[in-house]
C-alpha positions in Angstrom: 195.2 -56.6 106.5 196.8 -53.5 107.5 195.9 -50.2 106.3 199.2 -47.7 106.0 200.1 -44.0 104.2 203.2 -44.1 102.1 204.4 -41.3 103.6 204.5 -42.9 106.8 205.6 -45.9 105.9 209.7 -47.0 106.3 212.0 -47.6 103.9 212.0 -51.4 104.0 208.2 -51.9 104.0 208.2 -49.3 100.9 211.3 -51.3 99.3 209.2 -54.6 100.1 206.1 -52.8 97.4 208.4 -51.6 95.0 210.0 -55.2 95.0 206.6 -56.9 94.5 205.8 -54.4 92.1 208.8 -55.6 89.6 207.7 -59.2 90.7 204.5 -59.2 89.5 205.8 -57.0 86.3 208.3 -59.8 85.5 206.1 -62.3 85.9 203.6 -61.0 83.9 205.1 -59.2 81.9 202.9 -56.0 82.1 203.6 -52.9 84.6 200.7 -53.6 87.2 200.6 -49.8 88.1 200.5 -46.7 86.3 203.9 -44.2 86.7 202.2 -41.8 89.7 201.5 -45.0 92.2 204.9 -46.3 91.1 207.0 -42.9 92.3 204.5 -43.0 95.1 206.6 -46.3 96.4 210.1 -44.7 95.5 209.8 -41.1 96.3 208.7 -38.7 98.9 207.0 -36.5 96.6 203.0 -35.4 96.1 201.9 -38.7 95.2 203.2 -40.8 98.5 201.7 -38.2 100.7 198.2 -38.8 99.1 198.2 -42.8 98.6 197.0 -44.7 101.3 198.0 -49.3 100.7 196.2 -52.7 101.9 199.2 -54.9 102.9 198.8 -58.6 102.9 201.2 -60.7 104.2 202.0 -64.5 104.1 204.7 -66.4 106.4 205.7 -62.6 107.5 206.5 -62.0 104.1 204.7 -59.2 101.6 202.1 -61.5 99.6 200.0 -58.7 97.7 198.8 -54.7 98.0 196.0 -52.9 97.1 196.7 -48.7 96.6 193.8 -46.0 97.1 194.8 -42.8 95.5 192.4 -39.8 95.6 191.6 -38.0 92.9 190.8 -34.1 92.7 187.3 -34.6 92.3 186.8 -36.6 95.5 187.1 -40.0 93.7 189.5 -42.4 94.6 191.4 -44.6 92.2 192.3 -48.6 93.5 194.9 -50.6 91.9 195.8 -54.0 93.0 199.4 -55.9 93.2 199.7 -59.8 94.2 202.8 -61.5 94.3 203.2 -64.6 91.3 204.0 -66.4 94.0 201.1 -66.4 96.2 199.1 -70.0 95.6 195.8 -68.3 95.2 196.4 -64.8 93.4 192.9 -64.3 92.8 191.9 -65.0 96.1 194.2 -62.5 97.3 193.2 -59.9 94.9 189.5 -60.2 96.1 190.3 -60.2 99.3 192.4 -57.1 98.4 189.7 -55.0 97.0 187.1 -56.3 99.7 189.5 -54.6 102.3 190.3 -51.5 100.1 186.3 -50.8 99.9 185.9 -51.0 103.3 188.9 -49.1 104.0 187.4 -46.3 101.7 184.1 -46.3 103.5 186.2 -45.4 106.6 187.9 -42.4 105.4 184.5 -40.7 106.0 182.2 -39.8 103.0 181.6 -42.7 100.8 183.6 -42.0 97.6 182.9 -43.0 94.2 185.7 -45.9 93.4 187.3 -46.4 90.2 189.4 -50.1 89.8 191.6 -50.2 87.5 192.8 -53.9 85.7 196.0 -53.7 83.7 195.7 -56.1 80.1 192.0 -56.5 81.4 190.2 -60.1 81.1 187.0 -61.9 81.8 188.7 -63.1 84.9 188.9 -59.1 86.2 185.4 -58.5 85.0 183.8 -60.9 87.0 186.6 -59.7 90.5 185.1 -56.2 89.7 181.4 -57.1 89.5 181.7 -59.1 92.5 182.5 -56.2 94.3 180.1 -54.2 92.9 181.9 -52.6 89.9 180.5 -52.0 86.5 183.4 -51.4 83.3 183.5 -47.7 83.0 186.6 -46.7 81.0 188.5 -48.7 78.6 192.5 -47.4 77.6 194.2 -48.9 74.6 197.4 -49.8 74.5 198.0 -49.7 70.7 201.8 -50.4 69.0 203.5 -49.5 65.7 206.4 -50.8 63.9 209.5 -48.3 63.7 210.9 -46.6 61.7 207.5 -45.6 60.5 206.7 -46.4 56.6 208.0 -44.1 54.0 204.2 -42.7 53.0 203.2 -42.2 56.5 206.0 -39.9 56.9 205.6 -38.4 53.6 201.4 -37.6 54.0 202.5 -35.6 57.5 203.0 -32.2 57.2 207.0 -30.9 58.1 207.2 -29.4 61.7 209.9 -28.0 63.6 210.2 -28.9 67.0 212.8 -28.4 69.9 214.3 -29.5 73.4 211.8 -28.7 76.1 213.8 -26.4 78.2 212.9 -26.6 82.1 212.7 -23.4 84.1 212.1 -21.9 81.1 209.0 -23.6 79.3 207.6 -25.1 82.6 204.6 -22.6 82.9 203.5 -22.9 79.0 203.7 -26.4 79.0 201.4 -27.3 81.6 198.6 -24.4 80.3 198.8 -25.9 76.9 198.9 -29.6 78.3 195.8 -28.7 80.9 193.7 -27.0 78.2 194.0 -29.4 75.6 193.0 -32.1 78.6 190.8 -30.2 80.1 188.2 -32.3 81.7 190.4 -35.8 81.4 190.3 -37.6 84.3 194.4 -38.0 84.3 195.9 -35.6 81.9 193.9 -32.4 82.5 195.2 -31.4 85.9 199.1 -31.4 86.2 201.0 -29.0 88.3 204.4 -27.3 88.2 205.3 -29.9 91.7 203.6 -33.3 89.4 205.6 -32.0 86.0 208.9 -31.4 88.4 208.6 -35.0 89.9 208.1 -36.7 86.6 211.2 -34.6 85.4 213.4 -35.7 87.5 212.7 -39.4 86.7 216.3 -41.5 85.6 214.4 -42.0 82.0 213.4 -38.4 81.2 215.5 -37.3 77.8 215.1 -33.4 77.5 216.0 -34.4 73.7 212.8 -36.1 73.2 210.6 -34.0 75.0 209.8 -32.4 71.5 208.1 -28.9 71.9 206.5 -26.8 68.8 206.8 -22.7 68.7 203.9 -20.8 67.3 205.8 -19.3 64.3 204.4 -15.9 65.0 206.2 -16.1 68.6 202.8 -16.3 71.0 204.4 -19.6 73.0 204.1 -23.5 72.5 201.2 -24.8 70.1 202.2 -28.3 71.1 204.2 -30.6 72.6 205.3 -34.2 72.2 206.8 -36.1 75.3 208.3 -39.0 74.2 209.6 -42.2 77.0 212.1 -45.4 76.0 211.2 -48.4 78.1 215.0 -49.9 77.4 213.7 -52.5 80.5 211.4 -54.3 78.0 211.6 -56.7 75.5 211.4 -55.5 72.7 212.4 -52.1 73.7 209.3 -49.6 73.6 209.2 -45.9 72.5 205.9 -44.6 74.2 204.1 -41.3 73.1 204.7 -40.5 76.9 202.1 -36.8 76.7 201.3 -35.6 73.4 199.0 -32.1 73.5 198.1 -29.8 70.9 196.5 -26.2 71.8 193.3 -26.3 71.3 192.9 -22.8 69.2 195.5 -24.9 66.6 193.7 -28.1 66.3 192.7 -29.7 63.0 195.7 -28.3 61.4 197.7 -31.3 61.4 200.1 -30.9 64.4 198.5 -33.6 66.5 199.7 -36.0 63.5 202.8 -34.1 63.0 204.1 -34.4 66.3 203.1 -37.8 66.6 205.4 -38.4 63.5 208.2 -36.6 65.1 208.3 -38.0 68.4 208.0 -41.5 66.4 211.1 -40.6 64.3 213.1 -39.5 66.9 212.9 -43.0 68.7 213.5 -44.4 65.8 216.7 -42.9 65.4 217.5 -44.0 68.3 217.6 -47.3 67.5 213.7 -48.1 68.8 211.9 -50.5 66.7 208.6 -50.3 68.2 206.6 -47.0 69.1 203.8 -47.1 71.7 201.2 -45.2 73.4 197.8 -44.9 75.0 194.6 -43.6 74.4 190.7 -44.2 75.3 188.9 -46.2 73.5 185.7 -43.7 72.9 188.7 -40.4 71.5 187.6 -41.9 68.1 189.5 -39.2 66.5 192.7 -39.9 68.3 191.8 -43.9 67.6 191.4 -42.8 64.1 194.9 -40.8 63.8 197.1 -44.0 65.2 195.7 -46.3 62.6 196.6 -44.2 60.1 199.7 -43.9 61.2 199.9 -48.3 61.1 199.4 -48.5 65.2 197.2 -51.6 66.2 195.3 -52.8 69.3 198.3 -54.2 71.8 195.9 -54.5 74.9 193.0 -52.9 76.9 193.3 -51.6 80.5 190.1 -51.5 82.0 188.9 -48.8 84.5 185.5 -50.1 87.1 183.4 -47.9 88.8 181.7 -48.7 92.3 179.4 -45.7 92.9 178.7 -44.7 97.0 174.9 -46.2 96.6 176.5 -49.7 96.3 175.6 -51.6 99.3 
């Protein structure tokens, strides 16, 4: 198996990952990788100069990847593709993260590794533990009927939000997004060039990238991104980044801008509102089934510490 950097990688072996990519998505019919590794395989931005793939091939032809992306506190995230092709795809995949460890254990000091399994089973529990991962993280998926009922919309309290406004609220954004994160192992760390890339993505909607104004004029109190997966069926409005300043929580926003960035898909003809959150935020958890969201699916994250023989 080779080991390549996206960065210098050419356009038809990058092409060839973004094809298996929608492969394994249609046949599965789950994303197998979160939006960074995704723009990683279309763009040459900050993610494709940090992510490093295992290729394996079959008859010449692409037959599966597994993508190491290092995290800013030395860890590095894996995420394996296979085609639905391939014969044995859980052969592959094992194979995959076998040569992704030992491809990490190259790069120099030993990192912690954290595997991530999208619509996690029993059949990715027992691929992780034989590679000497233990389940260390688990995201929800959760899913609500739209337009939201009557009561739900009635019990939130009235907010008044606007159009995020690039160039102009960049810099408030990410301070309110990175404090009220602070410490999550995703969300907590975006910069201007990360906020930028995602930006300039074909589904961003500046209309529903909701922001709240602190009445008395200090800058944002919240924000609520919202993202239309028009691709799917049935079409899916996903609570893209939702953040509240901290020194306004337990006031309601988090709930109210939940609610509006719910109602604005709705009225835009979305009939089923989605987003994710960890399973141990028992408040957030909490929040979403009051609001009528349910379990969809869990994404699991593994962890293979550097004492791991």
């Amino acid at each position: 198996m080779d080991v390549v950097a996206l960065s210098e990688s050419g356009g038809a072996r990058r092409d060839g990952l973004a094809a298996l990519v929608r492969r394994a998505e249609a046949a599965d019919g789950h994303p197998p990788l979160p939006e960074p590794q995704r723009l990683a395989l279309t763009r040459d931005g900050e993610a494709a100069h940090r992510v490093r793939a295992v290729l394996a091939e079959r008859a010449g032809a692409l037959a599966g990847c597994a993508l190491l992306t290092p995290s800013r506190d030395g860890s590095v995230v894996l995420h394996v593709v296979t085609d639905p092709d391939e014969p044995d795809r859980a052969g592959l995949a094992s194979r995959l993260v076998g040569a992704a460890v030992e491809a990490a254990k190259r790069s120099g000091r030993v990192p912690t590794l954290h595997l991530w399994a999208m619509r996690a089973g029993p059949a990715d529990d027992d691929l992780a533990r034989r590679h000497g991962f233990a389940p260390e993280r688990d995201l929800l998926q959760m899913r609500v009927p739209l337009p939201l009922a009557p009561e739900v919309v009635r019990a939130t309290r009235p907010i008044v939000t606007r159009p995020f406004r690039p160039g102009k609220d960049d810099e408030d954004w990410l301070d309110v997004n990175n404090r009220a994160f602070a410490g999550h192992p995703e969300q907590g760390s975006w910069t201007l060039i990360q906020l930028h890339e995602r930006l300039a993505a074909d589904w961003v909607d500046l209309d529903g990238f909701l922001v709240a104004d602190d009445p008395d004029g200090d800058g944002l109190v919240g924000s609520c991104w919202t993202k239309i997966h028009r691709d799917h069926t049935p079409v899916l409005g996903e609570i893209y980044v939702i953040a509240v300043d901290p020194a306004h929580h337990g006031g309601g926003l988090g709930r109210a801008l939940t609610v509006a960035g719910l109602e604005f898909m709705a009225g835009r003809g979305v009939g089923v509102g989605m987003l994710y959150t960890d399973a141990t935020n028992e408040g957030a958890v909490a929040l979403y089934r009051a609001l009528g969201f349910t379990v969809d699916h869990v994404d699991r994250s593994y962890r293979r510490d550097p004492s791991v023989s």
